[in-house]
C-alpha positions as CSV (number, residue, x, y, z in Angstrom):
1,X,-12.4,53.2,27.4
2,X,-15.0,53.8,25.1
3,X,-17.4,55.8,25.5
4,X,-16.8,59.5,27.3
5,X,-18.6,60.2,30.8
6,X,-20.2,56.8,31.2
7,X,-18.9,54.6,33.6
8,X,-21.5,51.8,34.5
9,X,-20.5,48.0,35.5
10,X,-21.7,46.7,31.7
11,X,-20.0,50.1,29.5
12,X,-16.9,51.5,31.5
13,X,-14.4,49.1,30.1
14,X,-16.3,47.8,26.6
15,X,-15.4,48.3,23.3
16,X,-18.7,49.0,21.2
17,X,-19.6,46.1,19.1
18,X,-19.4,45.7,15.4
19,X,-23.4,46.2,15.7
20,X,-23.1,49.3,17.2
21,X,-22.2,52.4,14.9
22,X,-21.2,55.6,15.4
23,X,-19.3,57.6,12.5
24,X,-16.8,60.4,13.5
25,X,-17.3,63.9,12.4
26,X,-16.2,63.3,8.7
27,X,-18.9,60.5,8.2
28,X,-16.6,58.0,8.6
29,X,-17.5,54.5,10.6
30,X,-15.9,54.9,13.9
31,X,-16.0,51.7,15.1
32,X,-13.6,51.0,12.1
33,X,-11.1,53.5,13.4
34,X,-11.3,51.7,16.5
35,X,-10.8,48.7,15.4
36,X,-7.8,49.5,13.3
37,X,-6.2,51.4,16.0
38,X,-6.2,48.5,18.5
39,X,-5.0,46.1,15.6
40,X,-1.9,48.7,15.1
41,X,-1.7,48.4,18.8
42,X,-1.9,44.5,18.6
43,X,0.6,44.1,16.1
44,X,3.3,46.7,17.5
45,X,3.1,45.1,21.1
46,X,6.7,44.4,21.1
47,X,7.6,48.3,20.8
48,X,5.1,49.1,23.5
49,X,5.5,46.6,26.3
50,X,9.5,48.1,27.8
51,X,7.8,51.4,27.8
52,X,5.8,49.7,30.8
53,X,9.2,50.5,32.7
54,X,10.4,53.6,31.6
55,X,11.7,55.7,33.6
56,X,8.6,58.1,33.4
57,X,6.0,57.0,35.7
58,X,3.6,59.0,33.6
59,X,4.9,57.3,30.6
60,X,4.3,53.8,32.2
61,X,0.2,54.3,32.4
62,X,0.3,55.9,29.2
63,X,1.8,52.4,28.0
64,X,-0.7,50.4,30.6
65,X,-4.0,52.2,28.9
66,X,-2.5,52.0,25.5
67,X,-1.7,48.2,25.5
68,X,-4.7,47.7,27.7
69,X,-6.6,47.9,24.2
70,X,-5.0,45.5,22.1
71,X,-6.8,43.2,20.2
72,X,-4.8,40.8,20.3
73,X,-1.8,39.0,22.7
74,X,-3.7,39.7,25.7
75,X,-2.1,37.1,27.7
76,X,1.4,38.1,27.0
77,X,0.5,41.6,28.2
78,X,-1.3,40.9,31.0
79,X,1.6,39.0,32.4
80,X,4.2,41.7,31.5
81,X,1.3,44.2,33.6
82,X,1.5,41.3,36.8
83,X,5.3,41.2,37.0
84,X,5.4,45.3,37.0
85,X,2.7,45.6,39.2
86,X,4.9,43.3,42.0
87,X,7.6,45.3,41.5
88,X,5.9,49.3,41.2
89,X,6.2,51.3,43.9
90,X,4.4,54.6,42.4
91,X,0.1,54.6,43.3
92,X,-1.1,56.0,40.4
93,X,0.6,53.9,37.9
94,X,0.0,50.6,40.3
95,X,-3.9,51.7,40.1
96,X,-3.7,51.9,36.4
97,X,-2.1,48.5,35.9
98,X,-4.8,47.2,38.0
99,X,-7.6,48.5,35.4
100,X,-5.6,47.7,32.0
101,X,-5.5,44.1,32.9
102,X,-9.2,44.5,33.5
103,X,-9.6,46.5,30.5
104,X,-8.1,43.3,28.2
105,X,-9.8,40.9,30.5
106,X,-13.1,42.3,29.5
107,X,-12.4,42.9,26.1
108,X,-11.0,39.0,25.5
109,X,-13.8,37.0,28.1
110,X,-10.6,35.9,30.8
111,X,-12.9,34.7,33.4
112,X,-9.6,34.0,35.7
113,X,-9.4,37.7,35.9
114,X,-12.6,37.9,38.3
115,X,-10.8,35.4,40.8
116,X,-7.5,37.7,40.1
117,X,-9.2,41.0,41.1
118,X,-11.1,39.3,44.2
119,X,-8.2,38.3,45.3
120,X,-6.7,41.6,45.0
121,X,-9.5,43.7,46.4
122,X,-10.0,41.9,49.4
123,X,-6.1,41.2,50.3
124,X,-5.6,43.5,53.3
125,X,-1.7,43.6,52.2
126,X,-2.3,45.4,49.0
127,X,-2.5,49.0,48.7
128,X,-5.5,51.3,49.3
129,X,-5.3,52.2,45.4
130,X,-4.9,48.7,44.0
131,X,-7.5,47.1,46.1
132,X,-9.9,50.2,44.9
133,X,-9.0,49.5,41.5
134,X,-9.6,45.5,42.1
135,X,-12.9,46.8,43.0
136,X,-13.9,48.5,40.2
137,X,-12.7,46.2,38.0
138,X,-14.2,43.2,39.6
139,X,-17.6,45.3,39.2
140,X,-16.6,45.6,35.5
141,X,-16.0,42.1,34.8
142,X,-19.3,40.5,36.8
143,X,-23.2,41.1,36.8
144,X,-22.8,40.0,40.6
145,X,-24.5,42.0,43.4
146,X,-21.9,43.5,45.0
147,X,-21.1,42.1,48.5
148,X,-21.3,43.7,52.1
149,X,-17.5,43.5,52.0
150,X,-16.7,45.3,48.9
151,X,-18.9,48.2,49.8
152,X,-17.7,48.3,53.2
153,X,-14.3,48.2,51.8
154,X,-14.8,51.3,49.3
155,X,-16.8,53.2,51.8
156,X,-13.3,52.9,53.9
157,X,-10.4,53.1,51.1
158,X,-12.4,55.2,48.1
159,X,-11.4,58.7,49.7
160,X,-10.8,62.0,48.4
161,X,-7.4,61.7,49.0
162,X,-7.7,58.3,46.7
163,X,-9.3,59.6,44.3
164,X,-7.0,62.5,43.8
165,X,-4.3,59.8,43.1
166,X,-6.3,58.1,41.0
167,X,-7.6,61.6,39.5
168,X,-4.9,61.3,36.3
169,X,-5.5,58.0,35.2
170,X,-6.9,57.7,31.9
171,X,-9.6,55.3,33.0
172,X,-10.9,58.6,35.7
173,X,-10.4,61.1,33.5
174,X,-13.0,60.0,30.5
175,X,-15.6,59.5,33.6
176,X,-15.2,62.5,35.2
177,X,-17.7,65.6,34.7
178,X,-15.6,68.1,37.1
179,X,-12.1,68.1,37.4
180,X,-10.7,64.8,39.8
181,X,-14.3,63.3,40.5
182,X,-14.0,60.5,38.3
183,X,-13.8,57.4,41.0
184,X,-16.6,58.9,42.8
185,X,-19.0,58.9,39.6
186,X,-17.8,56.0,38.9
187,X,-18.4,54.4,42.4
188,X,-21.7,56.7,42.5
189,X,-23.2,54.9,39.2
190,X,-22.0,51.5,40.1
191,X,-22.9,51.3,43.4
192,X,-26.3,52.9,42.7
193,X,-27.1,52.6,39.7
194,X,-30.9,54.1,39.9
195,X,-29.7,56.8,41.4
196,X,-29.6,59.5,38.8
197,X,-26.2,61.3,38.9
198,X,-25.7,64.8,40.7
199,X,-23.8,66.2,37.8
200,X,-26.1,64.9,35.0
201,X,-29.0,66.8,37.2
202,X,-27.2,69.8,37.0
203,X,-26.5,69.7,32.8
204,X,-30.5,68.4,33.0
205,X,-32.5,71.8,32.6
206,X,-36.1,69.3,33.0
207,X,-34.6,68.3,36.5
């Protein structure tokens, strides 16, 4: 993710365009860095994708976020992503599969990926957390109003106790503003998006 504490529908998964500059702290173009980084990523997918299985279930999201930015073999990943995610049997890292293959979905225009995370979020079989993470990256990938079923469906499954699983995911952590909060600012801006944010009114000394 690109951009620190924002989580909306359009931004939460978007890598900032080549007409959008920002410049790190030495003055150099950031976006470059950015761009380099995820063609380093591309090119050494081969010595990333087994870490998707290690042993380390910490080590497997760290793989899933990483190679969720490539810039390039999207396809191949995604489908190394699918066959873990039918065989995973830890939450956290099945949540954070869910929102890499979103990540590259929304990054390289894969339509199919909407009808993918439908599927997922409203398949009654599937987990609590991947359904939840179908969710939110449905919401990423579409400008559609969100249906009575999906909010229903977060009202019931988006709990504390969920988002403390999902709490040290990579994805939650750049969205959060207090420690473990991150799905529920990110199902707070989403869901209502005119609603200003309790923790931005706090930092806000106009408010």
């Amino acid at each position: 993710m690109q951009h620190q504490g924002v989580c909306t529908r359009a931004d939460m998964l978007r890598f900032r365009g080549e007409d959008e500059w920002f410049f790190e702290v030495t003055g150099y173009l950031q976006n470059w860095s950015v761009q380099a980084a995820r063609d380093a990523i591309a090119a050494d997918t081969d010595l990333l994708l087994p870490l998707v299985d290690d042993s380390d279930p910490t080590m497997r999201i760290a793989a899933a976020y990483a190679l969720a930015a490539a810039s390039a073999r999207a396809q191949t990943i995604v489908s190394v992503f699918q066959t873990r995610l039918l065989c995973e049997d830890v939450p956290a890292v099945r949540a954070g599969l869910v929102l890499a293959i979103a990540q590259l979905a929304r990054v390289h225009q894969n339509s199919n990926t909407v009808v993918w995370m439908q599927a997922c979020w409203s398949d009654h079989v599937q987990p609590r957390e991947v359904r939840v993470s179908a969710a939110l990256g449905w919401m990423c990938l579409t400008d559609l109003p969100v249906p009575d079923e999906l909010a229903a469906l977060l009202d019931h499954l988006a709990t504390h106790e969920t988002a403390q699983l999902m709490a040290p995911l990579p994805w939650m952590r750049a969205a959060e503003h207090a420690a473990g909060n991150g799905l529920q600012r990110c199902l707070r801006t989403m869901l209502h998006p005119d609603t200003p944010d309790a923790e931005d009114r706090r930092d806000d000394p106009w408010s």
